[in-house]
DSSP file (Angstrom, degrees, kcal/mol; ACC not computed):
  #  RESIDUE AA STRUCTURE BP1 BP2  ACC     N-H-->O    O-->H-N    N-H-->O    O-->H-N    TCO  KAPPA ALPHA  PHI   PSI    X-CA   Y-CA   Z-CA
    1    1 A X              0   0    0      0, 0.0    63,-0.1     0, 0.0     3,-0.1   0.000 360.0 360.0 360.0 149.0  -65.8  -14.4  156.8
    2    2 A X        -     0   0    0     61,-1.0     3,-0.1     1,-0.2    62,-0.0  -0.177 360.0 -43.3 -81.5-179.0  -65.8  -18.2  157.3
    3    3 A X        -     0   0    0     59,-0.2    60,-1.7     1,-0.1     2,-0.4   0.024  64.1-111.4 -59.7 162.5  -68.1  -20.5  159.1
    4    4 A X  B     -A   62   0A   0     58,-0.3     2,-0.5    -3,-0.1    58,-0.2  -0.602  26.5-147.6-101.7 141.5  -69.3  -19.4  162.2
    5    5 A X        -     0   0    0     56,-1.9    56,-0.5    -2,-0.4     3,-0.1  -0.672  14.3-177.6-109.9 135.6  -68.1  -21.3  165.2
    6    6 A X        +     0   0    0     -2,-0.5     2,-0.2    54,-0.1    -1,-0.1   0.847  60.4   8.7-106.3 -13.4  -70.3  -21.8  168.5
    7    7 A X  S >  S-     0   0    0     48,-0.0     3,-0.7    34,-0.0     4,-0.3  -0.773  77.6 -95.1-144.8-154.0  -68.3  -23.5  170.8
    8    8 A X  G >  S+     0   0    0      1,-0.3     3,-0.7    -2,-0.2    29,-0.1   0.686 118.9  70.0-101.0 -17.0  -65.1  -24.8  171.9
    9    9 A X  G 3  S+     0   0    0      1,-0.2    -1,-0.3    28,-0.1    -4,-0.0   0.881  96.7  57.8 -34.7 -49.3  -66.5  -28.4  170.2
   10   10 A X  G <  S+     0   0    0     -3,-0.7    -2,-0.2     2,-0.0    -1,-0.2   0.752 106.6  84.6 -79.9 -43.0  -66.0  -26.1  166.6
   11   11 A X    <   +     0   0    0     -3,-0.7     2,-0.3    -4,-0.3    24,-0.0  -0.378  46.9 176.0-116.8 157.9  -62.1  -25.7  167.6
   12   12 A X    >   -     0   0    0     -2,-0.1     3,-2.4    22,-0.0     2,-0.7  -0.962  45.9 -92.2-145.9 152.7  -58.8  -26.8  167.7
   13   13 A X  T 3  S+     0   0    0     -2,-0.3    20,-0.2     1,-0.3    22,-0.1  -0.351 108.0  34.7 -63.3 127.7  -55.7  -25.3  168.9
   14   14 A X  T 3  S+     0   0    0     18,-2.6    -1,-0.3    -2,-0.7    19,-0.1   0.114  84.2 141.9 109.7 -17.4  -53.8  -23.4  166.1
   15   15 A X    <   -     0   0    0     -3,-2.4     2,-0.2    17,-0.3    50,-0.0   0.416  50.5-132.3  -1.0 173.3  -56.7  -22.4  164.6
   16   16 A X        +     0   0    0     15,-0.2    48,-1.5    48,-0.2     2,-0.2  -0.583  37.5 163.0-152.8 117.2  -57.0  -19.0  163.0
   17   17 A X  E     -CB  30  63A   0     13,-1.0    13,-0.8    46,-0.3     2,-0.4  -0.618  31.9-138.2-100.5 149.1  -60.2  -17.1  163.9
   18   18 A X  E     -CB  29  62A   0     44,-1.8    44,-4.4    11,-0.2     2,-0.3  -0.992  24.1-170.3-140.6 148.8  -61.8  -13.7  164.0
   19   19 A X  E     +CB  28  61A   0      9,-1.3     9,-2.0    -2,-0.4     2,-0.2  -0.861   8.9 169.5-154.3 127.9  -63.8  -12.6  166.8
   20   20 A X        -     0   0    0     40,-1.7     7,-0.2    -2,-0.3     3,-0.1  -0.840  42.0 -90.4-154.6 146.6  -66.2   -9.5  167.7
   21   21 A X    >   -     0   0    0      5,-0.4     3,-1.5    -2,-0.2     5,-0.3  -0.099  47.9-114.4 -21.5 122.8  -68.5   -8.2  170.1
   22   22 A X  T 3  S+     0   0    0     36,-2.0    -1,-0.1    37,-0.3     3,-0.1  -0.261 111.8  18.1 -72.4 166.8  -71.9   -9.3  169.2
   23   23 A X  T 3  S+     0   0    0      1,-0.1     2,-0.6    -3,-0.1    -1,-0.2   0.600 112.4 108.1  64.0  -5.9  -74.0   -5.9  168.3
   24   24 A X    <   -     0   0    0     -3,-1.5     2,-0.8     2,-0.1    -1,-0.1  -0.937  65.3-152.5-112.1 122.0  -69.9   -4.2  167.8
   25   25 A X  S    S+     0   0    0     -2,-0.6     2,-0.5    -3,-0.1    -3,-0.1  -0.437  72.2 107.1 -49.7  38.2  -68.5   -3.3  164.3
   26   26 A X        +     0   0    0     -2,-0.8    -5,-0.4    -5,-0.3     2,-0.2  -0.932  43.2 162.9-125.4 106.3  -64.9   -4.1  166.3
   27   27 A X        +     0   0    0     -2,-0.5    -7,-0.3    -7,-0.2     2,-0.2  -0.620  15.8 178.9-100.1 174.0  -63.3   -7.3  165.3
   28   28 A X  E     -C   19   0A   0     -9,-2.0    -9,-1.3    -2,-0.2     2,-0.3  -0.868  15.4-150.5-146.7-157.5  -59.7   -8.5  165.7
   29   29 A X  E     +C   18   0A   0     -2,-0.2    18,-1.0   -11,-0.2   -11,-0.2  -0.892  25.0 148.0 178.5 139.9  -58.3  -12.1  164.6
   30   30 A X  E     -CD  17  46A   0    -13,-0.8   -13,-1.0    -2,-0.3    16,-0.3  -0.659  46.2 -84.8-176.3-171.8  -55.8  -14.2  165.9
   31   31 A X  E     - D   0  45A   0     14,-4.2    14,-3.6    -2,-0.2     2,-0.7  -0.904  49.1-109.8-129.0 150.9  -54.8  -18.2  166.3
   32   32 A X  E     + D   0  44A   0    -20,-0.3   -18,-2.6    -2,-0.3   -17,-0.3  -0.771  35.7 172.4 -98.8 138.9  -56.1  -20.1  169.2
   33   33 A X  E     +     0   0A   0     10,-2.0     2,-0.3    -2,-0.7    11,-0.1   0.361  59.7  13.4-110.9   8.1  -54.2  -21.2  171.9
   34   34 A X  E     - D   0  43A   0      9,-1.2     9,-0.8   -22,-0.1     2,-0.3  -0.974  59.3-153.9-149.2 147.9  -55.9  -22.7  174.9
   35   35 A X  E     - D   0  42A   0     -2,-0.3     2,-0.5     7,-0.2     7,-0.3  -0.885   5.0-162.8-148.8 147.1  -59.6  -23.8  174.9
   36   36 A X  E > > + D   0  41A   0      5,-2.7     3,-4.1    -2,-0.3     5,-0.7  -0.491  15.5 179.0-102.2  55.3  -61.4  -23.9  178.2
   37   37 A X  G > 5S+     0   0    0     -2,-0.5     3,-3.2     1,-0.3    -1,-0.2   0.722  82.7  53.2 -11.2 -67.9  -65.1  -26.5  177.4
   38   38 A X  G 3 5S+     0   0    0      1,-0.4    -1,-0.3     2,-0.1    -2,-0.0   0.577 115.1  37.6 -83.8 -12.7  -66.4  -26.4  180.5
   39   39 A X  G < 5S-     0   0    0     -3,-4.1    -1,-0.4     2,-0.2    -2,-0.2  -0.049 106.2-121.7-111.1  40.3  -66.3  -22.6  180.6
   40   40 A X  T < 5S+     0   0    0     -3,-3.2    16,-1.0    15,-0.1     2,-0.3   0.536  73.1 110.2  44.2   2.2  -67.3  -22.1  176.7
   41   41 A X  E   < -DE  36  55A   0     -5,-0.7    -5,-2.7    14,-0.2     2,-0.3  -0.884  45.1-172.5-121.7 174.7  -64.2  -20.2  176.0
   42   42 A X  E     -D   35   0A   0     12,-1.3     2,-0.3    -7,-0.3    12,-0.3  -0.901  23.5-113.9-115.2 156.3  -60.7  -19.9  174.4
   43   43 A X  E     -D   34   0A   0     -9,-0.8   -10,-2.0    -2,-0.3    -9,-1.2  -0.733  23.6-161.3 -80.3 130.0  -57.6  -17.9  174.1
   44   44 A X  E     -DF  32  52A   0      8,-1.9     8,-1.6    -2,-0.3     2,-0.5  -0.895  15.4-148.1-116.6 164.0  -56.6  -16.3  171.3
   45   45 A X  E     -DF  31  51A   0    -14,-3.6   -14,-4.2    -2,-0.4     6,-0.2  -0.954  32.3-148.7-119.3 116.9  -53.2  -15.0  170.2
   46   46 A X  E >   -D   30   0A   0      4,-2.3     3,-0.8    -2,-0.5   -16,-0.2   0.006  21.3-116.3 -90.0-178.8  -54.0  -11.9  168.0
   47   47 A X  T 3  S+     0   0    0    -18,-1.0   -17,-0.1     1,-0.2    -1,-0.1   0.848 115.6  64.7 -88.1 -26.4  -51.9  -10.8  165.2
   48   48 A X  T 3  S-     0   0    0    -19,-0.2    -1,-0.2     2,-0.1     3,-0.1   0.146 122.7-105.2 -68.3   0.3  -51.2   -7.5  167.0
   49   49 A X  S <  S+     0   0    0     -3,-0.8     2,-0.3     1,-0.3    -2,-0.1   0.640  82.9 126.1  93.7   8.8  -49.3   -9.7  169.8
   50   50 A X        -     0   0    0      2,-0.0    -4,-2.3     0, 0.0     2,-0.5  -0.735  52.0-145.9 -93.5 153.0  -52.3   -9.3  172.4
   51   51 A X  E     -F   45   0A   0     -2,-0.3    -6,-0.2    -6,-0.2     2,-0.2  -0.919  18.4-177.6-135.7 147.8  -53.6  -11.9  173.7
   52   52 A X  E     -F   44   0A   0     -8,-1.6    -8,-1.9    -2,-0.5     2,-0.2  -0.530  29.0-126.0-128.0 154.1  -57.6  -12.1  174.6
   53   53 A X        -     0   0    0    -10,-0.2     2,-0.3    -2,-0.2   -10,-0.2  -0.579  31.9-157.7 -89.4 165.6  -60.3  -14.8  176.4
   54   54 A X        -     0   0    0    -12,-0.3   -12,-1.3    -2,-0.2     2,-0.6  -0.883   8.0-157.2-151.8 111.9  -62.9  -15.0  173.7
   55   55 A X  B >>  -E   41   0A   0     -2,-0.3     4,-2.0   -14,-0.2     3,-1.6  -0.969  21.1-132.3-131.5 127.2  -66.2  -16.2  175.4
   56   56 A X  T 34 S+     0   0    0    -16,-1.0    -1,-0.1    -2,-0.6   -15,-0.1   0.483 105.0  50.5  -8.3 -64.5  -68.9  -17.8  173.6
   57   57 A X  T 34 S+     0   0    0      1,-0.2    -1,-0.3     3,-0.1   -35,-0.1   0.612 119.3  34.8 -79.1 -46.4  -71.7  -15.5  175.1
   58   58 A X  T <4 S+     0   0    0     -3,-1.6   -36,-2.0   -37,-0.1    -2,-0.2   0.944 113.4  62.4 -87.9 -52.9  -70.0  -12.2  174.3
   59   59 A X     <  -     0   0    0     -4,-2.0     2,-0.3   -38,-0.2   -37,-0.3   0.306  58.9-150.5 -80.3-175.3  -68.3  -13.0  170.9
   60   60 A X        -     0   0    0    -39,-0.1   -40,-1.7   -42,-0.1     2,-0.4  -0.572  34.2-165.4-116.2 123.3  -69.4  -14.1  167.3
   61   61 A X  E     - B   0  19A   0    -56,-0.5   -56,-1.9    -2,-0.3     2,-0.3  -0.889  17.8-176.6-119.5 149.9  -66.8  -15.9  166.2
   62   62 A X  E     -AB   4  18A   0    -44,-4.4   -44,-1.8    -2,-0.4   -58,-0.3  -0.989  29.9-112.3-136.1 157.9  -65.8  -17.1  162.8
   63   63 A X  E     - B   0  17A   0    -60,-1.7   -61,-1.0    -2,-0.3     2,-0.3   0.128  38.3-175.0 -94.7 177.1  -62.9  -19.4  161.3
   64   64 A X        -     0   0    0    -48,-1.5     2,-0.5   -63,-0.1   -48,-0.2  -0.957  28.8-106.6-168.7 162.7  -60.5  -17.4  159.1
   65   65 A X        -     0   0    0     -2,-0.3   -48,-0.1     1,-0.1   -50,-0.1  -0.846  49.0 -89.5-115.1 106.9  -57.6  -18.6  157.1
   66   66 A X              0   0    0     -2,-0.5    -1,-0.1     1,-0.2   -50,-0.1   0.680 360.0 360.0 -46.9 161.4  -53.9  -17.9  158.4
   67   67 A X              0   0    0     -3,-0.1    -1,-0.2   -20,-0.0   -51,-0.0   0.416 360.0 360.0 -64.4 360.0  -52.3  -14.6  157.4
């Protein structure tokens, strides 16, 4: 995994990220496409076509390098 990112400061749209529940083995990883500062989170667009909020609080996130 890459460095780990802690807020929406860390990110830029187009990104490519990976994302789990803190305390959860479940990751997924995906590219960001919105990020919301002033509520500490972003969207990401997953490689499985979903697309999730990813908030600061809930998440461990880390940078990733594009598929």
């Amino acid at each position: 995994m890459g460095d780990v990112i802690t807020s929406c400061t860390d990110l830029g749209i187009g990104e490519w990220v990976t994302a789990g529940l803190r305390g959860c083995r479940v990751r997924f990883a995906g590219r960001v496409t919105g990020l919301f500062p002033a509520l500490d989170l972003f969207w990401v667009l997953g490689e499985d076509g979903l697309r999730r909020a990813v908030d600061f609080s809930r998440f461990e996130v880390h940078r990733a390098a594009a598929p």
